[in-house]
SERO-4910 file (N, C-alpha, C, O; in steps of 0.05 Angstrom, whole numbers):
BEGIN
 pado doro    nc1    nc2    nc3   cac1   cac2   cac3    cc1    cc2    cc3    oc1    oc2    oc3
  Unk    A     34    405   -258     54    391   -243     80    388   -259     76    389   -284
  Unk    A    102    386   -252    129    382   -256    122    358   -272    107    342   -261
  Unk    A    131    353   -300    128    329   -314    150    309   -304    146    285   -307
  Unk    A    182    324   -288    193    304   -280    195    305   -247    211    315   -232
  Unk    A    171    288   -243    160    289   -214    151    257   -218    141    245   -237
  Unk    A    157    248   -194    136    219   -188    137    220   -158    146    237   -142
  Unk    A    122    189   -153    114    188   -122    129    164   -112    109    149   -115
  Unk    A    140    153   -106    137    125   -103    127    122    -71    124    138    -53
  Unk    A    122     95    -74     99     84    -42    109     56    -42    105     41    -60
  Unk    A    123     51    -20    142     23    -16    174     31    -14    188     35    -33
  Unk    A    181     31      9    218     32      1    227     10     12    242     12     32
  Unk    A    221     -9      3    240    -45     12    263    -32    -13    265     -9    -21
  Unk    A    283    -60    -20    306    -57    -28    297    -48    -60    311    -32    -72
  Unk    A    270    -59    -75    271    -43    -95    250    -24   -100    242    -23   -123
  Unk    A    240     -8    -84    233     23    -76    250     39    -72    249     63    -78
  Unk    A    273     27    -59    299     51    -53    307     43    -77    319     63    -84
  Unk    A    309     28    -96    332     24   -116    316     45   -141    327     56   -160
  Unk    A    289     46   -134    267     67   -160    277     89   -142    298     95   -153
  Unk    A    275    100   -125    273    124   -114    303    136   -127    309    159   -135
  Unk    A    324    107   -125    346    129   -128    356    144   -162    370    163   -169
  Unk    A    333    117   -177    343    124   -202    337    150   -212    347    165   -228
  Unk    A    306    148   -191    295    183   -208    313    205   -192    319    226   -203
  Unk    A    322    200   -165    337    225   -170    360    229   -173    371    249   -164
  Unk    A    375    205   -192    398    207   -212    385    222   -228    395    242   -238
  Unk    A    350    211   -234    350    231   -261    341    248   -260    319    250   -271
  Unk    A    351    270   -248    346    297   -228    301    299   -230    287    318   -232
  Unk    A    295    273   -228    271    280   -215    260    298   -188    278    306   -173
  Unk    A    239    303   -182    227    305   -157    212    284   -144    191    276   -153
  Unk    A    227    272   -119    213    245   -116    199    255    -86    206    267    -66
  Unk    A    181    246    -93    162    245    -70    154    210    -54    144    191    -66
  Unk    A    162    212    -33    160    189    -19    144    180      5    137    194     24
  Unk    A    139    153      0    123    140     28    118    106     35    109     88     22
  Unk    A    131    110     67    138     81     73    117     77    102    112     94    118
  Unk    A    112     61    101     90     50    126    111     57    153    100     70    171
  Unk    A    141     49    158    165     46    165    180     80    162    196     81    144
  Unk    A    177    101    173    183    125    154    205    135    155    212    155    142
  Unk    A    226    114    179    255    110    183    262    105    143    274    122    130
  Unk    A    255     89    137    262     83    115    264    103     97    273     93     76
  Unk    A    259    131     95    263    147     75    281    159     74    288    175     57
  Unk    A    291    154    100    313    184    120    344    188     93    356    207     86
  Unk    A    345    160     86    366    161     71    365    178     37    384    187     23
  Unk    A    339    177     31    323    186     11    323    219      7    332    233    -12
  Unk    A    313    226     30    310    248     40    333    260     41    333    284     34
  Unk    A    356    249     49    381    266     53    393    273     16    404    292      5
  Unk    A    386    249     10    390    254    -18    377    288    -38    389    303    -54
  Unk    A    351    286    -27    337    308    -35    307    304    -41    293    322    -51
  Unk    A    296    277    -35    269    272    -35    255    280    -12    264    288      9
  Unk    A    223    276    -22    212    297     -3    195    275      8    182    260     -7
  Unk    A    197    272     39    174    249     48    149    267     51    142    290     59
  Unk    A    139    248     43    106    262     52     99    238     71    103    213     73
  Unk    A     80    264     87     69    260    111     52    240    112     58    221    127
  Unk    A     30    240     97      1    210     93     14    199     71     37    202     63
  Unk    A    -11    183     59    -13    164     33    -27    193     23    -15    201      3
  Unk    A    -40    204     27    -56    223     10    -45    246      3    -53    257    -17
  Unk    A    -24    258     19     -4    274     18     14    256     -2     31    273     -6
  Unk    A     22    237    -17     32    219    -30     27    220    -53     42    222    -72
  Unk    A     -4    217    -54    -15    210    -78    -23    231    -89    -31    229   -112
  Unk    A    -24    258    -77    -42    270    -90    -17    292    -96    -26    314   -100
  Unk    A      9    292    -98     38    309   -111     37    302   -128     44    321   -142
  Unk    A     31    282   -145     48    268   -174     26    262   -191      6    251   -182
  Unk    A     29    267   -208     13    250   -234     15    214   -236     -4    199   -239
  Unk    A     39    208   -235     50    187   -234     56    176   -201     69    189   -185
  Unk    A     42    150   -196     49    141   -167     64    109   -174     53     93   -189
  Unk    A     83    105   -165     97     82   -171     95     70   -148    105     82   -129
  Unk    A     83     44   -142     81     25   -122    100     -3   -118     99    -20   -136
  Unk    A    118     -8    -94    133    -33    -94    126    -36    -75    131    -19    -58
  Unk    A    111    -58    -70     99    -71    -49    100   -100    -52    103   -112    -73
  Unk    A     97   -115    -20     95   -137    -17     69   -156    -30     69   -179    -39
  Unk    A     55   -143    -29     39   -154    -52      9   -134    -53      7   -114    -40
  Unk    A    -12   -145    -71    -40   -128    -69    -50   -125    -41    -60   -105    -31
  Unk    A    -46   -148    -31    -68   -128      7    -55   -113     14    -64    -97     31
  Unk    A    -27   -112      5     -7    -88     25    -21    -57     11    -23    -36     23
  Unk    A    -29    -61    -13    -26    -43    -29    -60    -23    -19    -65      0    -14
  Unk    A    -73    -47    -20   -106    -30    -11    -97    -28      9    -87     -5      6
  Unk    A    -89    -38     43    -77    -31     60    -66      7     63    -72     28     74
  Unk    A    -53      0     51    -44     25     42    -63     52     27    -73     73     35
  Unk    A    -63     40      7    -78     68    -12   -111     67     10   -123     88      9
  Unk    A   -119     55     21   -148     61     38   -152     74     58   -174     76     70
  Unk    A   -122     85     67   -118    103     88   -124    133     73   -127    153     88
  Unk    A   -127    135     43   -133    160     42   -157    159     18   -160    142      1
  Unk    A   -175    187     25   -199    185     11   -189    176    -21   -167    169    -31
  Unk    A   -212    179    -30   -215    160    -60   -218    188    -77   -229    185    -99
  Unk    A   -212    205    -74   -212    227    -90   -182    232    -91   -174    244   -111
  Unk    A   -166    225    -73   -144    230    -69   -123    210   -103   -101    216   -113
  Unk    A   -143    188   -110   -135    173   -129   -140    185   -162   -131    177   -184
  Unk    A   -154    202   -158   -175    213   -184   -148    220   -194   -129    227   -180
  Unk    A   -149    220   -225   -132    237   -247   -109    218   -247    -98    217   -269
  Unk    A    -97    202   -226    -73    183   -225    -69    166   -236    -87    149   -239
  Unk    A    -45    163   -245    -33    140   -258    -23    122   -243     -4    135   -234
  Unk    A    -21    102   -233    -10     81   -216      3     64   -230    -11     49   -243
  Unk    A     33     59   -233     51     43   -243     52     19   -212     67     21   -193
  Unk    A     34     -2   -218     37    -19   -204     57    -38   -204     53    -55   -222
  Unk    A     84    -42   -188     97    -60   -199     96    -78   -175    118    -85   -168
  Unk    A     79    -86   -163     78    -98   -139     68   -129   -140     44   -132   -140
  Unk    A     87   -158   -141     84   -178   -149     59   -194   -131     61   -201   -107
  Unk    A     40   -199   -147     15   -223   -138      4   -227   -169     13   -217   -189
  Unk    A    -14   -241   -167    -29   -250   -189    -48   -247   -212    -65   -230   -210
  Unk    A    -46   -261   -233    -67   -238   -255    -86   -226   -243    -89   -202   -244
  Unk    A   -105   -249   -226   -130   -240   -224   -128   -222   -209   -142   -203   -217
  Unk    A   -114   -218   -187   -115   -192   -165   -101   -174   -179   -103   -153   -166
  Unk    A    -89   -172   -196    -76   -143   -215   -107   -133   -235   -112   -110   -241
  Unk    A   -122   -156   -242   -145   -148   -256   -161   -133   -238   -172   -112   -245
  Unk    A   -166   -145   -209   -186   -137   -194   -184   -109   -184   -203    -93   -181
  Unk    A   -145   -102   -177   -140    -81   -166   -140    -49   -196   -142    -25   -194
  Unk    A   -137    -63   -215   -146    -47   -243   -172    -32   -240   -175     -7   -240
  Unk    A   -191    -50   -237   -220    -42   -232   -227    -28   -203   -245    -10   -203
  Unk    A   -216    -34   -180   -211    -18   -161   -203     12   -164   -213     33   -156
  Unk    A   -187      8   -173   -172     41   -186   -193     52   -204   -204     74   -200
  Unk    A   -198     39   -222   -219     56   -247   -245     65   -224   -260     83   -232
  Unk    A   -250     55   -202   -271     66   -198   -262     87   -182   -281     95   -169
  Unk    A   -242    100   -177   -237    114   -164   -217    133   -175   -195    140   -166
  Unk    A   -234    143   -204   -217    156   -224   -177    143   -226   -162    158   -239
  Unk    A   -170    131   -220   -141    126   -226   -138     97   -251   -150     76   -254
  Unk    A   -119    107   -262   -111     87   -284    -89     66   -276    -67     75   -270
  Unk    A    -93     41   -277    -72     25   -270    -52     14   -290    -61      6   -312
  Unk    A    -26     11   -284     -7      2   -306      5    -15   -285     16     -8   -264
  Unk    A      1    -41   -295     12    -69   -281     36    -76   -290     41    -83   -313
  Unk    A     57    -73   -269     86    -78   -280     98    -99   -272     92   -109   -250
  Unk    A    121   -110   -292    131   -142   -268    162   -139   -285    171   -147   -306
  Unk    A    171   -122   -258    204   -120   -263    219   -150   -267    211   -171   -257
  Unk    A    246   -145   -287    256   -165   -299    287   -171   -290    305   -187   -298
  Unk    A    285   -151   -267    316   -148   -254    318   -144   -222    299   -132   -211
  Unk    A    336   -153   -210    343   -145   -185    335   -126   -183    323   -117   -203
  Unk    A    339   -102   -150    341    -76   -155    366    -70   -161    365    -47   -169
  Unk    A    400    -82   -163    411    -74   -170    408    -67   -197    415    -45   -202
  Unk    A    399    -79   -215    396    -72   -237    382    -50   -245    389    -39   -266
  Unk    A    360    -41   -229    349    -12   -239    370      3   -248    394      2   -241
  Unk    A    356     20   -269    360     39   -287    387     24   -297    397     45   -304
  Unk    A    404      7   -302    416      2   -316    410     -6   -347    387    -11   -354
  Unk    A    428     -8   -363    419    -18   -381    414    -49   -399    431    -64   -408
  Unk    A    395    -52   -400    388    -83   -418    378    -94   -390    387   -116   -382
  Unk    A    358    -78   -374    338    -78   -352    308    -76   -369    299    -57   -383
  Unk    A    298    -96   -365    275    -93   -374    248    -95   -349    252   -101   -325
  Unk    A    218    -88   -365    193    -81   -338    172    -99   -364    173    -92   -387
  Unk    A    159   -116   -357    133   -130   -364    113   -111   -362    112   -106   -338
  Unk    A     92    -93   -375     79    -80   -370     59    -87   -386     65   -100   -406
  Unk    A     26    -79   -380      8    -92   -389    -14    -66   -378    -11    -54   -356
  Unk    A    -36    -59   -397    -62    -44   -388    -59    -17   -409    -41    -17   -426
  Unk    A    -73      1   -406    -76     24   -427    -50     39   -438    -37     55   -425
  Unk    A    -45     28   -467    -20     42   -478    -24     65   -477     -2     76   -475
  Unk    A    -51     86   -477    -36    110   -474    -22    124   -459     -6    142   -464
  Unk    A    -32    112   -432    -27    112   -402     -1    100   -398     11    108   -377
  Unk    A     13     82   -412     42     82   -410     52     96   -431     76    100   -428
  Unk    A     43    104   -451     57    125   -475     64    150   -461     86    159   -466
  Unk    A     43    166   -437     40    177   -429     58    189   -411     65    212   -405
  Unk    A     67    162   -404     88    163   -372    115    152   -384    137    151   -372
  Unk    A    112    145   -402    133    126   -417    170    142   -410    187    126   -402
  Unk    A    176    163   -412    202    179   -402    208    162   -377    225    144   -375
  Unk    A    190    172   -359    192    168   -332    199    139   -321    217    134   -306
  Unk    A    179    120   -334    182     94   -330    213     77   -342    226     58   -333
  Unk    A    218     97   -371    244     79   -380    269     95   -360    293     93   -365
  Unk    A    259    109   -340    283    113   -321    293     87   -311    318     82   -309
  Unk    A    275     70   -304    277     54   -285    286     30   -301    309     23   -296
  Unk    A    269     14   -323    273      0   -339    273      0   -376    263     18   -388
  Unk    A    276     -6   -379    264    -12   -413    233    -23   -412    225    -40   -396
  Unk    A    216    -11   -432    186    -19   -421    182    -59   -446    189    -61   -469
  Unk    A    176    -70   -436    163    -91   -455    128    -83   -456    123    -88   -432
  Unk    A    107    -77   -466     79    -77   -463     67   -102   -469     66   -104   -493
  Unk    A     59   -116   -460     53   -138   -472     18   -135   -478      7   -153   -491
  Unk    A      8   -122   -473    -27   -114   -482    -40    -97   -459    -29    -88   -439
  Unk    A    -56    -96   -465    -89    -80   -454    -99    -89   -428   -110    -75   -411
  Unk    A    -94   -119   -428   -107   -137   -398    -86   -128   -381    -63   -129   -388
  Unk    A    -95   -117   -355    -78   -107   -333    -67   -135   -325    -44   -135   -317
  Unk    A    -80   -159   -326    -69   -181   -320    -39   -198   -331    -24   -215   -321
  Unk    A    -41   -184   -357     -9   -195   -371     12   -195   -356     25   -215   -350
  Unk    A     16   -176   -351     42   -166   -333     46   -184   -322     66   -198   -322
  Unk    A     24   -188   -309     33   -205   -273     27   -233   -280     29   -250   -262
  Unk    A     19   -242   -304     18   -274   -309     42   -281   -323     53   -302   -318
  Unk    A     53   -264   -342     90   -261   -356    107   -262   -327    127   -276   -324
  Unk    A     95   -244   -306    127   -248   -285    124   -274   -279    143   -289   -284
  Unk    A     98   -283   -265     93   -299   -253    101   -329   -265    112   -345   -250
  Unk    A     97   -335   -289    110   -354   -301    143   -354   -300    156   -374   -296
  Unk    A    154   -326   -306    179   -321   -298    188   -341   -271    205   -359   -272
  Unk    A    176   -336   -252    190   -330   -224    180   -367   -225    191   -380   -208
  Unk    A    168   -376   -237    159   -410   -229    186   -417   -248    196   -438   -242
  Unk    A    200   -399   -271    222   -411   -272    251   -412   -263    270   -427   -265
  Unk    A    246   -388   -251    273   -368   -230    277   -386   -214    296   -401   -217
  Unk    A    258   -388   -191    253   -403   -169    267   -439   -169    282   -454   -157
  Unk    A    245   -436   -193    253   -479   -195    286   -476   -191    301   -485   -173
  Unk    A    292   -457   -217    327   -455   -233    336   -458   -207    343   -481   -202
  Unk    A    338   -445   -193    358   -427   -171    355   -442   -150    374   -441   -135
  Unk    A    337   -456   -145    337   -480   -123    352   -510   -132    364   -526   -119
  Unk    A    347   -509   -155    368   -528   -160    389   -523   -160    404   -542   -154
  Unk    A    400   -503   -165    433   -496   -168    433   -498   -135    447   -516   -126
  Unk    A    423   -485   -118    429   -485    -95    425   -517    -81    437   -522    -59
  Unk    A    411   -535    -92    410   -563    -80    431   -579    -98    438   -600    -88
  Unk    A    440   -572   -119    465   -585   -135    483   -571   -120    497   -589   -110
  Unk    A    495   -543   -109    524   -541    -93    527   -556    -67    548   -564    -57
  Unk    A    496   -559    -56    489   -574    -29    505   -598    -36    526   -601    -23
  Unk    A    500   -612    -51    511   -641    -63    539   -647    -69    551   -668    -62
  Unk    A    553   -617    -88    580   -615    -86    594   -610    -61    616   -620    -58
  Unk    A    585   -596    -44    599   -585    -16    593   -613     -6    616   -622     -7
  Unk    A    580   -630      1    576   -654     19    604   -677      0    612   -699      7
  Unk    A    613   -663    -24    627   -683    -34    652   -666    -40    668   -672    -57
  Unk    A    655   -647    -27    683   -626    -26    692   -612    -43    715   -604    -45
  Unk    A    672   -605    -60    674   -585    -92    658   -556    -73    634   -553    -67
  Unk    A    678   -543    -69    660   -514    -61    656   -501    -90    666   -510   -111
  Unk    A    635   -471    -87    627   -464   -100    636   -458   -126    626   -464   -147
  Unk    A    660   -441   -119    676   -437   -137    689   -452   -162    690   -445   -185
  Unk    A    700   -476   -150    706   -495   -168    674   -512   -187    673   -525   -208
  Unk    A    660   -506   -174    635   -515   -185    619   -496   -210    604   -504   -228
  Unk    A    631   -463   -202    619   -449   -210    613   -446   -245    593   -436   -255
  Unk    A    635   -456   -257    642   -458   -290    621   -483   -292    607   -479   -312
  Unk    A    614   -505   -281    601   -523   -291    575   -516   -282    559   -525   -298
  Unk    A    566   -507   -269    539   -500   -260    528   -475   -278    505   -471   -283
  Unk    A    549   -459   -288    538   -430   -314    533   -446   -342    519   -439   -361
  Unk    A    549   -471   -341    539   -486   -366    523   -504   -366    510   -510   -386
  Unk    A    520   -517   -345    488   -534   -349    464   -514   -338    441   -522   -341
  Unk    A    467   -495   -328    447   -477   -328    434   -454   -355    416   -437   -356
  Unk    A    454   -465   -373    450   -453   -400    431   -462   -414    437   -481   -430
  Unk    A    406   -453   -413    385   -478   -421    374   -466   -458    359   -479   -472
  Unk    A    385   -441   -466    370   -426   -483    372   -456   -514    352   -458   -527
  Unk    A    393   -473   -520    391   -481   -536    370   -495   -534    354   -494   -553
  Unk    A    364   -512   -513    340   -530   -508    307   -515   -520    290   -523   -536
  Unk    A    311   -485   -500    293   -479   -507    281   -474   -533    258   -474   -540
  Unk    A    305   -469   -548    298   -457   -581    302   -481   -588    307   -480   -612
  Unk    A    304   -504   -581    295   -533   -591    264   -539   -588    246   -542   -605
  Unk    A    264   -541   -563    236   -544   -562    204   -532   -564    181   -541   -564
  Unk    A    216   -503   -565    189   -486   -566    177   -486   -592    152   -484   -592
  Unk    A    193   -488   -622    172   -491   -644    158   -523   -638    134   -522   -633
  Unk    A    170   -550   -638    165   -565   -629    134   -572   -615    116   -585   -626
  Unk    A    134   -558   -586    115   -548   -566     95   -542   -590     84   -562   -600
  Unk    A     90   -518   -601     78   -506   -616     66   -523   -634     41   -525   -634
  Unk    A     77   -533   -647     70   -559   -668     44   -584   -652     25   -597   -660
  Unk    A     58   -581   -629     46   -603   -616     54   -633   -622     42   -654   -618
  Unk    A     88   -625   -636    100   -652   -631    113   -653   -604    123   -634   -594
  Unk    A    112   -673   -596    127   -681   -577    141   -714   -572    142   -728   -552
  Unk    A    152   -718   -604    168   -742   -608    188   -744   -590    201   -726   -579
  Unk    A    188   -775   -586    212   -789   -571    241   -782   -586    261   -781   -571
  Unk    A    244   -779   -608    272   -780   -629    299   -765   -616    320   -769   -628
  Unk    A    300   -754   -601    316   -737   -585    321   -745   -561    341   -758   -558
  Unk    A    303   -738   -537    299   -751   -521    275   -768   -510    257   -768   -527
  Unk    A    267   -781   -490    249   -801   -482    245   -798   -453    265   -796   -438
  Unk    A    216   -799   -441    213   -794   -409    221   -813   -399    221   -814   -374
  Unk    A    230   -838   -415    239   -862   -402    265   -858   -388    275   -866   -367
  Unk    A    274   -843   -407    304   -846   -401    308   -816   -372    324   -813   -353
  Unk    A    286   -800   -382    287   -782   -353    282   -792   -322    285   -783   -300
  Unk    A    274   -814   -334    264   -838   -295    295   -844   -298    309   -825   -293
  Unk    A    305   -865   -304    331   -866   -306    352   -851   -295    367   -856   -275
  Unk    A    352   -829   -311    369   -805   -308    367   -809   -277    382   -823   -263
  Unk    A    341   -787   -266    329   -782   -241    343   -802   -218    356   -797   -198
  Unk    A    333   -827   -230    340   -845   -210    368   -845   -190    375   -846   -166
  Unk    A    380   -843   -215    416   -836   -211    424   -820   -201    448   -822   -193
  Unk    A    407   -792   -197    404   -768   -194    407   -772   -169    429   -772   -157
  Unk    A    373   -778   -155    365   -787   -128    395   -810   -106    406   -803    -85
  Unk    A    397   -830   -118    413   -841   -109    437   -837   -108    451   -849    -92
  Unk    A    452   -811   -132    469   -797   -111    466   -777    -91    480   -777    -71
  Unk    A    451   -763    -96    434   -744    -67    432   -762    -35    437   -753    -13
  Unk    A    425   -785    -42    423   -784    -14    444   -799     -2    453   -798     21
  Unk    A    451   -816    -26    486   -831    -14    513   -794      3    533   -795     18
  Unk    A    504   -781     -4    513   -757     -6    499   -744     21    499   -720     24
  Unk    A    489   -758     36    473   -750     57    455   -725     47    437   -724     64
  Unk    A    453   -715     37    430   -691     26    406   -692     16    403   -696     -8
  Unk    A    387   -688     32    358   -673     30    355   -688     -1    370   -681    -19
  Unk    A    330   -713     -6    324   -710    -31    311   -711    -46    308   -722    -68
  Unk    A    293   -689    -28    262   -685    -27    256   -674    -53    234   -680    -62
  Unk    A    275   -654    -72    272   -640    -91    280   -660   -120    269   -659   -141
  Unk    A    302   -679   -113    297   -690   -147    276   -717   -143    272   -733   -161
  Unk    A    265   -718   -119    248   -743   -116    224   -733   -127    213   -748   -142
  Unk    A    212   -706   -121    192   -689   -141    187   -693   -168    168   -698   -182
  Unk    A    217   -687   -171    219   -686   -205    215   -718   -216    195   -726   -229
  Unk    A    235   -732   -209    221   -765   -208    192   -770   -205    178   -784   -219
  Unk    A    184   -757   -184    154   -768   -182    134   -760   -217    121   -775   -232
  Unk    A    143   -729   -218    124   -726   -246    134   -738   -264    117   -748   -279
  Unk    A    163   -745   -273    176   -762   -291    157   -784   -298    149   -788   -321
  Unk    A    147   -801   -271    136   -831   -266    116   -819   -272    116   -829   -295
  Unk    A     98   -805   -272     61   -803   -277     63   -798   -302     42   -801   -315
  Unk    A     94   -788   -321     85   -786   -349     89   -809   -360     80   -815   -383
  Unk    A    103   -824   -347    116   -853   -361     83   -870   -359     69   -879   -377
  Unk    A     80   -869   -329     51   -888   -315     23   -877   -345      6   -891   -355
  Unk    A     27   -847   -352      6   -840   -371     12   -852   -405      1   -842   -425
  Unk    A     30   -871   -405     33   -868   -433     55   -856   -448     60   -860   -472
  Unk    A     66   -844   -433     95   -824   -450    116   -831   -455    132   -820   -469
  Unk    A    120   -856   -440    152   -865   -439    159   -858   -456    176   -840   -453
  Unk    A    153   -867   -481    172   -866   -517    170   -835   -532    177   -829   -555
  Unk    A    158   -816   -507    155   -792   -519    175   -768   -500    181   -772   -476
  Unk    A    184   -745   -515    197   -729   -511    189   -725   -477    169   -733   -465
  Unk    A    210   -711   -468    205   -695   -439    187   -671   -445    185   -661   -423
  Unk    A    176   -660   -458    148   -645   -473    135   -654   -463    126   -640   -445
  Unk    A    126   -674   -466     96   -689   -461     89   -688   -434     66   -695   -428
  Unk    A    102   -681   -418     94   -675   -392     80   -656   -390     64   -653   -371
  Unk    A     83   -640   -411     51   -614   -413     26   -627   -410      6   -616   -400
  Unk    A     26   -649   -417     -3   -658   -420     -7   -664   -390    -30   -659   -382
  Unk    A     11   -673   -370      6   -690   -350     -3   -669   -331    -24   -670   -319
  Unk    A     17   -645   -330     11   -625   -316     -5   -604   -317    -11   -588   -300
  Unk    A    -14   -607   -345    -46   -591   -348    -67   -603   -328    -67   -628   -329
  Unk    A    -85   -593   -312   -103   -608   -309   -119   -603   -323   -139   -616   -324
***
């Protein structure tokens, strides 16, 4: 086979954004969408749709998957025999959970294919740009192997052998993406109800969203398993909160999200923490 050949299977916004990088990089892309409108644009480019999932899988050495999540994915790949999987590499970059990236690992091995669990670190605008990175996790040789192909798309991080890394690294990611980004979006909510549009907001929201000093404050810290008051105090985070809350809703706006944050504030204070750092909430939220 053409060593610069792949498959991909999924064209949402970042399937078309892999499809296009490989044939920037004069790959041969072979394609397949449940939807098969979706390739037409692909195609004109110079990719080749194939007809089944098995007609899919069985062109490439390498099959790159973006999917809505693992049932989409057996969904999919079970429309064609299991021989059709043998000898394959599967760059899974399709976001769900350790354990179902572990389970669908072992799925594949029994059906001769090798899985490489991926958990992209960028938009699709960001494919193939550079200082784009991919979370990858499962048999280094199997990404040493494919390794060209894959740094089309991203920069590789490997983080080990357990197909599950990948997808427990994004996944922690995205519990911090998510929180982040909902607050910026419930703090403009708050400025627009008080006549600061975005823009004017926008310089103060890139700097309290700058959290890296905190973090390289607190992570040896964490590690140590101090979590002294000397800095800050969860006492003073009820406080904070409070002030928080009570401008939210004087502000008429929704304040369902810093009343959350207040609530775990209070179960670390109610456990004992008051006089201890905002850290100590690890303990509360472990169960």
């Amino acid at each position: 086979m053409n060593t610069k050949s792949v498959t991909v299977i999924g064209l949402g916004p970042m399937g078309q954004a892999m499809a296009d990088a490989y044939l920037d990089g004069g790959y041969e892309v072979t394609v397949w969408n449940r939807t098969a409108a979706r390739a037409d644009r692909l195609v004109a480019r110079g990719a080749r749709r194939a007809p089944t999932v098995e007609a899919a899988l069985t062109a490439n050495d390498l099959v790159v998957l973006s999917l809505t999540d693992y049932d989409a994915m057996y969904a999919i790949l079970e429309q064609a025999p299991s021989a059709a999987l043998a000898g394959r590499t599967v760059a899974n970059l399709t976001s769900d959970t350790p354990e179902k990236a572990r389970q669908a690992a072992a799925w594949l091995a029994e059906r001769g294919a090798v899985q490489i669990t991926g958990g992209v670190q960028v938009p699709p605008p960001g494919i193939g740009k550079p200082g784009a990175t991919t979370y990858y996790s499962g048999p280094e040789d199997a990404i040493e192997a494919h390794r060209p192909a894959l740094e089309v798309l991203t920069e590789i991080d490997h983080l080990g052998e357990d197909p599950g890394l990948a997808a427990l690294f994004y996944q922690i990611g995205m519990d911090m993406f998510w929180t982040g980004i909902l607050s910026y979006v419930h703090a403009q909510a708050v400025a627009e109800a008080n006549g600061i549009s975005a823009e004017r907001f926008l310089p103060n929201a890139v700097k309290t969203m700058d959290f890296r000093y905190f973090l390289e404050f607190y992570a040896p810290r964490i590690a140590a398993g101090n979590h002294e008051g000397d800095v800050d105090r969860l006492a003073m985070g009820v406080a904070s909160m409070e002030h928080v809350l009570h401008t939210v809703e004087a502000s008429g706006v929704d304040g369902s999200l810093p009343a959350a944050v207040l609530d775990v504030f209070r179960r670390g204070v109610a456990a004992g923490h008051g006089q201890d750092s905002l850290t100590s909430l690890i303990k509360v939220l472990k169960r």
